[in-house]
N, C-alpha and C positions, 0 to 999 in steps of 0.2 A: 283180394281187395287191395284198393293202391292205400300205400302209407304214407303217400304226398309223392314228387317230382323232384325226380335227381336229374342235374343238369353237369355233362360233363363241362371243364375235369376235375371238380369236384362240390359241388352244390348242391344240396340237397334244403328243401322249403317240406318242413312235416305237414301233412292234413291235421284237421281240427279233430278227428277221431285215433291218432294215434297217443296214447296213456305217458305222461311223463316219467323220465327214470335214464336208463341205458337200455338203448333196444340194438338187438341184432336184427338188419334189415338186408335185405337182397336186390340189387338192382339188376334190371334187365335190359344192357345196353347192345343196339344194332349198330355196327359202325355204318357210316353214309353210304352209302352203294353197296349196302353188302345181304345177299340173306340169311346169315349166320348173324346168331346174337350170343352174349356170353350173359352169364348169372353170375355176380361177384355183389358177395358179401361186404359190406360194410359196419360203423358203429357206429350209431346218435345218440348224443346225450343233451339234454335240454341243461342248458346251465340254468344255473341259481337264480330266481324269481323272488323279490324280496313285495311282499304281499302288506306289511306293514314296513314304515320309513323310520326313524329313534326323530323324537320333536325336541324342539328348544325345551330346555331347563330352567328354571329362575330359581335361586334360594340363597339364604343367608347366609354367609360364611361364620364361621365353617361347616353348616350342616351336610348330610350327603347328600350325594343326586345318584341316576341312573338312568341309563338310557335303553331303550328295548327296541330290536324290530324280530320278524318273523320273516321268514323267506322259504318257499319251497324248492323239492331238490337238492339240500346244500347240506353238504359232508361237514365241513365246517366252517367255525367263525373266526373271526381276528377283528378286533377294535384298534382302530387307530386314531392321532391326534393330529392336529395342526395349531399351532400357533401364532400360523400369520396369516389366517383369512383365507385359509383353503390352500393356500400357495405349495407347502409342504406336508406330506406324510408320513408319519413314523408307527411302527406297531406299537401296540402300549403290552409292555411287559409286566408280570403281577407283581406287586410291591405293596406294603403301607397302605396305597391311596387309592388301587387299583385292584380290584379283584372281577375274576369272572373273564378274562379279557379274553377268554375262546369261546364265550357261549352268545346266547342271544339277548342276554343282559348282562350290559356292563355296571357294576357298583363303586361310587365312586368315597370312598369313605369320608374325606375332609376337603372341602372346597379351595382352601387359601390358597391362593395365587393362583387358579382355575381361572377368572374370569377371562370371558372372552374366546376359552377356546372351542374349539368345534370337533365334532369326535363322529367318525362313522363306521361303521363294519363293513368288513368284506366277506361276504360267502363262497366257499369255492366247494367242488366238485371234480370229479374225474374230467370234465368239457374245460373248465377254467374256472375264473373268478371273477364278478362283478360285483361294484363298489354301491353301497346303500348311499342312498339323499343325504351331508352333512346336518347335525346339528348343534346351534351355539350354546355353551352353559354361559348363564351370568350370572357370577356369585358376589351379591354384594355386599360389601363390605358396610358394618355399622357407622354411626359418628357417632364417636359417646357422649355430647356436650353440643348440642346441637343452639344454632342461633340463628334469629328473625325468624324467615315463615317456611312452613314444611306442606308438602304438597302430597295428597292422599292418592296412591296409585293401584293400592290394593294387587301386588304384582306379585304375591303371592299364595292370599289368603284374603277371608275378609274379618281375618283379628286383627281390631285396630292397637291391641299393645304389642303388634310384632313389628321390630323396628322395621326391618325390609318391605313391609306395606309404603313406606313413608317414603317421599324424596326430599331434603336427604335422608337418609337410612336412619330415622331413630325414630322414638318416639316423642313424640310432643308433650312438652314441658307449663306451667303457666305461664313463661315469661316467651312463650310462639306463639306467632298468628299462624292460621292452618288453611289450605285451600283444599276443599275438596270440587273437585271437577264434577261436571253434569254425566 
């Protein structure tokens, strides 16, 4: 049976019936005008399929966060960050703030001065590596002493004594008006 079409000089498109993984496959090529054909062995590897993408985070600084995906195929993981809006990428190394940074979940222990950044994994394999969908953490920051009116956003929870529900980030005092949206 064919295991999909190899197109020289070197192309190969799997069928929907061959099993993902590393396959040893044989192609059967006839040069153009010739009746002689040769069998040469080749190797396919399905890179890394990431089947779940890590979603935006929201919490309170300093609480922690973590981000997960799932990917099949993939030998391993690497977390990385940016801090300018995707523009740059660096591996995140384990430290303090950072643990897990080779598995499929990263933990991020304290949030301070997190916000804003964007953190995704790369899967790689024997075929290469492809990079997971980014996503944003935004670790808000409390006001301790909060004045005029606080706007109900519930952007993390629906406990209204957790300041990070609130814009600004506190809870509401007797001397705040309070909006809560429809």
């Amino acid at each position: 049976t064919s295991a999909g079409i190899f197109t020289a000089p070197n192309t190969f498109a799997p069928s929907g019936s061959l099993p993902p993984g590393s396959q040893t496959l044989y192609a059967k090529i006839t040069p153009s005008g010739s009746a002689c054909f040769y069998v040469v062995p080749f190797i396919y590897v399905f890179l890394p399929n990431f089947t779940t993408q890590p979603t935006p985070v929201t919490v309170c600084v300093p609480q922690a966060a973590s981000f997960t995906v799932a990917a099949t195929n993939a030998a391993s993981f690497q977390w990385q960050i940016s801090t300018n809006g995707g523009g740059d990428w660096t591996d995140i190394t384990a430290s303090a703030v950072y643990t897990n940074v080779t598995t499929p979940t990263l933990n991020i222990s304290n949030t301070t001065g997190l916000n804003a950044n964007q953190y995704r994994c790369v899967a790689t394999n024997v075929g290469g590596s492809v990079n997971s969908n980014a996503a944003t953490l935004t670790a808000i920051t409390t006001v301790s002493t909060p004045t005029g009116t606080l706007t109900w956003t519930g952007a993390i929870s629906t406990d209204w004594n957790l300041s990070c529900n609130w814009s600004p980030a506190s809870v509401p005092g007797a001397g705040n008006d309070v909006v809560i949206p429809n």
